[in-house]
C-alpha positions as CSV (number, residue, x, y, z in Angstrom):
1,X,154.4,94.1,15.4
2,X,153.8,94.1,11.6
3,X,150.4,95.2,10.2
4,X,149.3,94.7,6.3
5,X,150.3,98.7,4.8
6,X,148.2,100.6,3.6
7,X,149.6,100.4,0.0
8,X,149.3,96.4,0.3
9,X,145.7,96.9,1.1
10,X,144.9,99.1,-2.0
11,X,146.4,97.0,-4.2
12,X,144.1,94.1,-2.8
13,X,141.1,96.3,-3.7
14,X,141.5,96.8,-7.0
15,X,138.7,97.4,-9.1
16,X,138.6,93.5,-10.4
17,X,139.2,91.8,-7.6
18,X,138.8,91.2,-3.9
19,X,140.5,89.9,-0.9
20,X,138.7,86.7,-0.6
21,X,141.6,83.8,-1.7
22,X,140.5,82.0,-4.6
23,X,142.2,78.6,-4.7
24,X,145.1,78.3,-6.1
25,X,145.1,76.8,-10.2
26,X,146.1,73.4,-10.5
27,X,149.0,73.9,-13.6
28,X,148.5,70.0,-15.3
29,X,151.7,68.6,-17.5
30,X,151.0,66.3,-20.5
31,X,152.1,63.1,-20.1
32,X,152.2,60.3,-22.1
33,X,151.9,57.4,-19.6
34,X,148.0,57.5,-17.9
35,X,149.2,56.0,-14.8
36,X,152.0,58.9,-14.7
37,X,148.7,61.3,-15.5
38,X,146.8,60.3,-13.0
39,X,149.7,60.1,-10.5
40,X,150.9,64.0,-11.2
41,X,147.3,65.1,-10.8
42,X,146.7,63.4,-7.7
43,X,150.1,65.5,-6.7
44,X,148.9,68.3,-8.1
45,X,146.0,68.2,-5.7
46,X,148.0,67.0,-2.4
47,X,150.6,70.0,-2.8
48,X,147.5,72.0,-3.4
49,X,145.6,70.6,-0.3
50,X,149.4,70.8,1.7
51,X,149.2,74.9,0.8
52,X,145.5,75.6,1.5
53,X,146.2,74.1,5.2
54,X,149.6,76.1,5.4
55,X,147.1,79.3,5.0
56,X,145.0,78.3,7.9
57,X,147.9,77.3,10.2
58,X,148.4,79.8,13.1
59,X,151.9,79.5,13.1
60,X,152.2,80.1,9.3
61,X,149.9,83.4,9.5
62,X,151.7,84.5,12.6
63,X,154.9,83.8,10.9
64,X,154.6,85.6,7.3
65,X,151.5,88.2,8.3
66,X,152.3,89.2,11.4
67,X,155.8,87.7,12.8
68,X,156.2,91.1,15.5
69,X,152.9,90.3,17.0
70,X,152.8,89.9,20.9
71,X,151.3,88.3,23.2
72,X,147.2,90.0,23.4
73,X,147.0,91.9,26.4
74,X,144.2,90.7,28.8
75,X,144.1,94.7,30.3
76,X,140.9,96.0,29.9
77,X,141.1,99.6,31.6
78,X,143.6,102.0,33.1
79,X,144.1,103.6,36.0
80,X,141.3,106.0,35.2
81,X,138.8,103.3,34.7
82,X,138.3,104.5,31.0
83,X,138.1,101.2,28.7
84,X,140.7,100.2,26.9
85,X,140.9,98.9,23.1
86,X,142.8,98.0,20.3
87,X,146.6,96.3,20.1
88,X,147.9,99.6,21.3
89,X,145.0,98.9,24.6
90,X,144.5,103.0,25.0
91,X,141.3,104.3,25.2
92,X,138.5,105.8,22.5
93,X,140.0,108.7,21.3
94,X,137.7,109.8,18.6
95,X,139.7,108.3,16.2
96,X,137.9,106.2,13.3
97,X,137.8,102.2,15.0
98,X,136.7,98.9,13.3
99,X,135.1,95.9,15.8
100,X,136.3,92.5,15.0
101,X,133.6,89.6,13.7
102,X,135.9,87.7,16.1
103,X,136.4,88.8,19.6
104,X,134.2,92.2,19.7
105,X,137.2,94.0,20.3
106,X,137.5,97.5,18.3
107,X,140.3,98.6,16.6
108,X,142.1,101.7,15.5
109,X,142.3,102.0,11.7
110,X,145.5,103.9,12.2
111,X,147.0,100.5,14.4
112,X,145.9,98.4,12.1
113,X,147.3,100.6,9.0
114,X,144.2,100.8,7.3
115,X,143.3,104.0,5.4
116,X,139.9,105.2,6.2
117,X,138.9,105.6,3.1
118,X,138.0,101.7,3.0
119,X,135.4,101.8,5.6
120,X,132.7,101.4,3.5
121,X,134.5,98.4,1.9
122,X,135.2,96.2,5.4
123,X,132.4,93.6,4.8
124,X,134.2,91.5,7.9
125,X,136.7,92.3,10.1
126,X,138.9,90.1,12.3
127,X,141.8,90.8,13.9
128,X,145.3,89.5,13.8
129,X,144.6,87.5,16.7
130,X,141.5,85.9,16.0
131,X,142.8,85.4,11.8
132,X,145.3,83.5,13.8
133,X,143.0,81.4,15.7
134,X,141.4,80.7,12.7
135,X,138.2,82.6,13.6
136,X,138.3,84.2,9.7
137,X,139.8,86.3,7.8
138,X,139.1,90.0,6.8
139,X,136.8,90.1,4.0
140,X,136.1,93.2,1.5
141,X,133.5,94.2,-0.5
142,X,134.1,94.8,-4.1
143,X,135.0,98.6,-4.9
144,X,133.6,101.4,-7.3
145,X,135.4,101.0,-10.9
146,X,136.1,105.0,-10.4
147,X,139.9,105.1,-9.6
148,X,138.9,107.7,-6.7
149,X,135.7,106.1,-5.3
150,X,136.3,103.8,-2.4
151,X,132.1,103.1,-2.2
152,X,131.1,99.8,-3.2
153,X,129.4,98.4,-6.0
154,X,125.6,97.9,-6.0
155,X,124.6,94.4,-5.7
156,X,122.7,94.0,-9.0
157,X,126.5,92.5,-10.5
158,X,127.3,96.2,-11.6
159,X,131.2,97.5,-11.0
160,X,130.2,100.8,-9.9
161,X,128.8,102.4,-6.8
162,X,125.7,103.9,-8.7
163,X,124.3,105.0,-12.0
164,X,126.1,107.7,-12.1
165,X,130.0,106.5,-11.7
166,X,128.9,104.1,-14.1
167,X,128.2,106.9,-16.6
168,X,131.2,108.9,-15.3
169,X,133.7,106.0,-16.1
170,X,132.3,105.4,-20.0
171,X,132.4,109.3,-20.3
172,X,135.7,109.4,-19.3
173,X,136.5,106.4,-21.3
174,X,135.2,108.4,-24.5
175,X,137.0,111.7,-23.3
176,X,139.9,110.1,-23.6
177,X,139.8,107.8,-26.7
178,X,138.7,111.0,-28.3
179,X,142.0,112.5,-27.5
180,X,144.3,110.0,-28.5
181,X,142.7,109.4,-31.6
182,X,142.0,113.7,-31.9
183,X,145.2,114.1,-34.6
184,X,143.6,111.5,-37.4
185,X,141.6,112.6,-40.0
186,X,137.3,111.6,-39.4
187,X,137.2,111.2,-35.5
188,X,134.0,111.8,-34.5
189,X,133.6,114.7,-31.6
190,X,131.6,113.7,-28.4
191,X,128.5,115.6,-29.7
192,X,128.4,113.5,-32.9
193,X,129.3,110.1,-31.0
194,X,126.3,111.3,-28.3
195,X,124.1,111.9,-31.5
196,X,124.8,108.3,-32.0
197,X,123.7,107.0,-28.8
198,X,120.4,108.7,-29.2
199,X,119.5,107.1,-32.2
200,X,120.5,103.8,-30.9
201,X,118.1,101.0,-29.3
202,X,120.6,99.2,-27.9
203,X,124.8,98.3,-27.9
204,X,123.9,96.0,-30.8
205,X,122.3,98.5,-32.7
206,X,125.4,101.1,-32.0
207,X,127.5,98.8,-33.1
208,X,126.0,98.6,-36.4
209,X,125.9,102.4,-37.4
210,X,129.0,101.7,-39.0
211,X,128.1,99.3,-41.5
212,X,126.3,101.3,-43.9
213,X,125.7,104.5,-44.5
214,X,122.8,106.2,-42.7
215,X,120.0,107.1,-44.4
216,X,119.5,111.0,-45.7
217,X,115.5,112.4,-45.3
218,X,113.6,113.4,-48.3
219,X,116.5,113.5,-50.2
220,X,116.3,113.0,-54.1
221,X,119.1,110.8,-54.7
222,X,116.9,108.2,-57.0
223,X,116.4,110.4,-59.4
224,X,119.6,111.0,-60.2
225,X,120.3,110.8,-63.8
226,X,123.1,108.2,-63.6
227,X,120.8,105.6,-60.8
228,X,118.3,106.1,-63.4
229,X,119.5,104.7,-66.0
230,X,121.4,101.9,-64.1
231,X,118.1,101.3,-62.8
232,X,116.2,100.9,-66.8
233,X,118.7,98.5,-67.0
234,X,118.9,96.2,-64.3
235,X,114.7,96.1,-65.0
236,X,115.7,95.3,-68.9
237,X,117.8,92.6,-67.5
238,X,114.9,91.2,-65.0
239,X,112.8,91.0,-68.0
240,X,115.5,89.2,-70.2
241,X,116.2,86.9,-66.6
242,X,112.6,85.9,-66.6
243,X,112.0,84.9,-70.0
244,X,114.9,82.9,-69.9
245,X,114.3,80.9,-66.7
246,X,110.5,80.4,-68.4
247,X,112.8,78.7,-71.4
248,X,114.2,76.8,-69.0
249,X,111.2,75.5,-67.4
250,X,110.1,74.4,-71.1
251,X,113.2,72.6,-72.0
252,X,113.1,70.3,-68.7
253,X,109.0,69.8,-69.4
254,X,110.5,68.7,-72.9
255,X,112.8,66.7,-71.2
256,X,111.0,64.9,-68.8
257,X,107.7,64.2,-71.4
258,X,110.7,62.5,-74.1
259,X,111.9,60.7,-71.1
260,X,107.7,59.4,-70.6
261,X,107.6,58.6,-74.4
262,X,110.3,56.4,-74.8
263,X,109.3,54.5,-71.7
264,X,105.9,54.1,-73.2
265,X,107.3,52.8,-76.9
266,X,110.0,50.7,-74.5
267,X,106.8,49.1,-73.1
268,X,104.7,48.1,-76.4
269,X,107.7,47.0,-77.5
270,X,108.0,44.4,-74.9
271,X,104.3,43.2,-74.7
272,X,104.5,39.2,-76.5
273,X,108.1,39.2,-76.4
274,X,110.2,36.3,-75.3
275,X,112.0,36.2,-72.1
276,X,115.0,37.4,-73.8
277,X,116.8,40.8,-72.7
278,X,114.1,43.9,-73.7
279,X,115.1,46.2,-76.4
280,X,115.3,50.0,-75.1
281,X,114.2,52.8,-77.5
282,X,115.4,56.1,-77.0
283,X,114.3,58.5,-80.2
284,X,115.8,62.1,-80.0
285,X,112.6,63.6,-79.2
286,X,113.5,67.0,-80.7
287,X,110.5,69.0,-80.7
288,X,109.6,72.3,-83.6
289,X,109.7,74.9,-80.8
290,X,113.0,75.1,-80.3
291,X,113.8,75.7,-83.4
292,X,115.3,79.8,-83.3
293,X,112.3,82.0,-84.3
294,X,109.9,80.0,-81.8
295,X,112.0,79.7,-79.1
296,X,112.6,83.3,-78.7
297,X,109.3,84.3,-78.5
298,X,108.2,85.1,-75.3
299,X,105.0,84.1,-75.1
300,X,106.7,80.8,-74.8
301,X,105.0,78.1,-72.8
302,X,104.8,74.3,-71.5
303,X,101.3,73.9,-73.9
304,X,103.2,74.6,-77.1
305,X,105.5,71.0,-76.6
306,X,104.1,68.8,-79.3
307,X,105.9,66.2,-76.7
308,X,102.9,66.7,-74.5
309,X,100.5,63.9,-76.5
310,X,102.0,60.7,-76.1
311,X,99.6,59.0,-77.3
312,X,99.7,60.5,-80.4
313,X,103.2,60.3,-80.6
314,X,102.7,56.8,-80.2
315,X,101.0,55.9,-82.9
316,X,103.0,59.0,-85.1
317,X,106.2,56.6,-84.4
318,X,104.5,53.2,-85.7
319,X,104.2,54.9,-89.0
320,X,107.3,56.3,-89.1
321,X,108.9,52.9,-88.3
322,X,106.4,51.2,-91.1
323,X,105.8,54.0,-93.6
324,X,109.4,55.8,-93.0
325,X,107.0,58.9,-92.6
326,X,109.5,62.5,-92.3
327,X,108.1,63.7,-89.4
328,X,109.4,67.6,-89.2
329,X,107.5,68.8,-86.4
330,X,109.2,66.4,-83.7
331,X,111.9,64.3,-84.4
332,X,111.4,60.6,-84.1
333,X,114.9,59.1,-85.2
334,X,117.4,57.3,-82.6
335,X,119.4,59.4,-80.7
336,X,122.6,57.6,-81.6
337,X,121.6,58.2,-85.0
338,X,120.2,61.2,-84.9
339,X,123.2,63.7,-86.6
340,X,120.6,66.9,-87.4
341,X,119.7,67.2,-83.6
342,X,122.8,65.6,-81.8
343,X,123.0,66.5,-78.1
344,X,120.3,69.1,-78.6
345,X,119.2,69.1,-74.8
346,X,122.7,69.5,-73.5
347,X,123.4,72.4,-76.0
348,X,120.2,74.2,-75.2
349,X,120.4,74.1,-71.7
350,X,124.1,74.8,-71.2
351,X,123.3,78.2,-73.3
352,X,120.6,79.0,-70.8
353,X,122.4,78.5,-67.4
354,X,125.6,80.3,-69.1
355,X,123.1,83.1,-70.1
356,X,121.6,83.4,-66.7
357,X,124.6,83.9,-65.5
358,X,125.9,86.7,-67.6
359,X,122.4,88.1,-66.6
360,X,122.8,87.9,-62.9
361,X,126.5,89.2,-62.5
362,X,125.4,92.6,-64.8
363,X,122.3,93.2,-62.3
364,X,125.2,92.9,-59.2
365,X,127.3,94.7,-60.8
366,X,124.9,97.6,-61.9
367,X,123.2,97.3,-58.4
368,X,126.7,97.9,-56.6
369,X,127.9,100.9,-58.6
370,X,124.1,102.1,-57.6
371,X,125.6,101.5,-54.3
372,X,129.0,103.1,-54.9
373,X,126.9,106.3,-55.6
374,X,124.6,106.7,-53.0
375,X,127.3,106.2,-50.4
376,X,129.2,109.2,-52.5
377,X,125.9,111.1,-52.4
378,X,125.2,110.9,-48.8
379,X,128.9,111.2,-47.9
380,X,128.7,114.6,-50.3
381,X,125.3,115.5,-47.7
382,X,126.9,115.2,-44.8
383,X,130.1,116.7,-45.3
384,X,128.5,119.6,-46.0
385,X,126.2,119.4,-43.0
386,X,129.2,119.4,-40.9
């Protein structure tokens, strides 16, 4: 007779797995025709079904598990009257037994070739004779993660036997790491890693620590003569930012009232005509504040825009158009001809945005060499803590 050995059994209990079958993966091939598809699955799944029933067969188990096993003996004591069990059918001799889920018959571990240090892993037991009859099959309860615990694992989905193994294994785990990676320059000891831990919520947080450094108490870092100055000037370069957004904000109110005024003249203009096409005026609309002294000052604001009284613009442009009136403050000639203030909008603005730019990329870069040398500091702090 041929029983499962005992090196067979612990490679079934590994720490990931268990000795309930899982079914077997259906492997599917791509193929181009559907019909094909369809018929190769459909395969797929009766070779599959074909197997699954092989498992179950008695004659397949007795002929790959056990193909020694004889005939189960119907004796149920000896000549001494003393009750006999097991495949072997000798009485209890103190040794460690197992009953079968299938017939209530106990059995020795040692028959069976089961080491008894899975006893606490049996969660059902049925013997090669009743496997056979298809009564069920042995099942096993999922071992401790710890190489040499053969306990199982709590129930609450955890991989160890108890709070403690669990710790044990991720202590280990660290021991180890921490002696592979001993030789190379910066490893961290398990005190400093524990450290860690403490100041950690939880494993996102951990895994975090790393990405900047941490921060030093009541250190005096900021007034470090270098972050100082770095600092006057990134607030210099705020102040410069500021003012020239607010020029900004001018030019497009500038814009937008232009935009208003030529729609208003556009409109006069077509009141009593004929239903021919409607002339469109479009006067350059350049107004005295942006001229260089004014529009540098940075009291600068939207109320200053002569642009802002239409109506008075209005009636400003009749007389130019009548009188030919030089109007210096604001410029009422046509765009197209307008050669003094050509494109004045475009020019102004694209000298903004450029500038704003220049601004913003000196305040990152002054703001990451502030960066570069607080991470020196602090690495300069700790060294020497160590």
């Amino acid at each position: 007779m041929t029983i499962e050995s005992d090196a067979e059994t612990e490679k079934s209990l590994s720490a990931e797995s268990t000795v309930e079958e899982s079914p077997q993966k259906i492997k599917k091939r791509k193929i181009n025709d559907k019909k094909q598809h369809y018929y190769a699955l459909d395969m797929s799944h009766q070779n599959n079904d074909v197997q699954q029933q092989q498992k179950h067969d008695p004659e397949y188990i007795k002929a790959t598990k056990y193909p020694n096993l004889g005939p189960k003996s119907t004796k149920m004591y000896n000549d001494n009257s003393e009750e006999l069990f097991c495949i072997c059918r000798k009485p209890d001799n103190g040794d460690l037994m197992v009953g079968c889920d299938g017939c209530d018959d106990w059995y020795h571990f040692k028959c069976m070739k089961i080491d008894i240090k899975y006893q606490e892993l049996i969660a059902r037991y049925f013997c090669p004779y009743c496997e056979i009859d298809g009564k069920g099959t042995t099942l096993w309860k999922r071992k401790c993660r710890i190489r040499t615990c053969f306990k199982p694992i709590l129930e609450n989905n955890s991989k160890y036997c108890s709070k403690e193994h669990g710790l044990l294994y991720f202590t280990n785990l660290l021991d180890n790491k921490l002696v592979k990676q001993s030789k190379n320059a910066g490893v961290l000891n398990r005190d400093q890693v524990g450290e860690m831990v403490k100041i950690s919520v939880n494993i996102e947080q951990f895994k975090r620590l790393g990405d900047k450094m941490p921060d030093v108490p009541n250190n005096d870092f900021a007034n470090d003569e270098r972050i100082v100055n770095l600092r006057d000037s990134i607030g210099l370069l705020k102040e410069e930012r500021d003012i020239t957004l607010n020029k900004k904000k001018v030019l497009l109110k500038s814009r937008e009232n232009v935009k208003k005024l030529n729609e208003a003249l556009s409109a006069n203009l077509d009141q009593g005509s004929s239903k021919k096409k409607a002339k469109k005026i479009d006067i350059c609309g350049y107004d005295l504040i942006f001229n260089d002294d004014k529009f540098e000052n940075e009291q600068l604001d939207e109320s200053m825009l002569i642009s802002n009284d239409t109506e008075q613009l209005k009636s400003k442009y009749g007389k130019y158009i009548e009188e030919e009136v030089n109007e210096t403050s604001f410029c009422f000639v046509d765009k197209k001809k307008c050669q003094k203030h050509n494109g004045w909008q475009s020019v102004i603005i694209d000298d903004i945005e450029l500038r704003l730019r220049e601004i913003d990329q000196k305040i990152g870069k002054n703001e990451a060499i502030i960066e570069k040398i607080l991470k020196t500091l602090k690495m300069d702090f700790f060294e020497k803590q160590m």
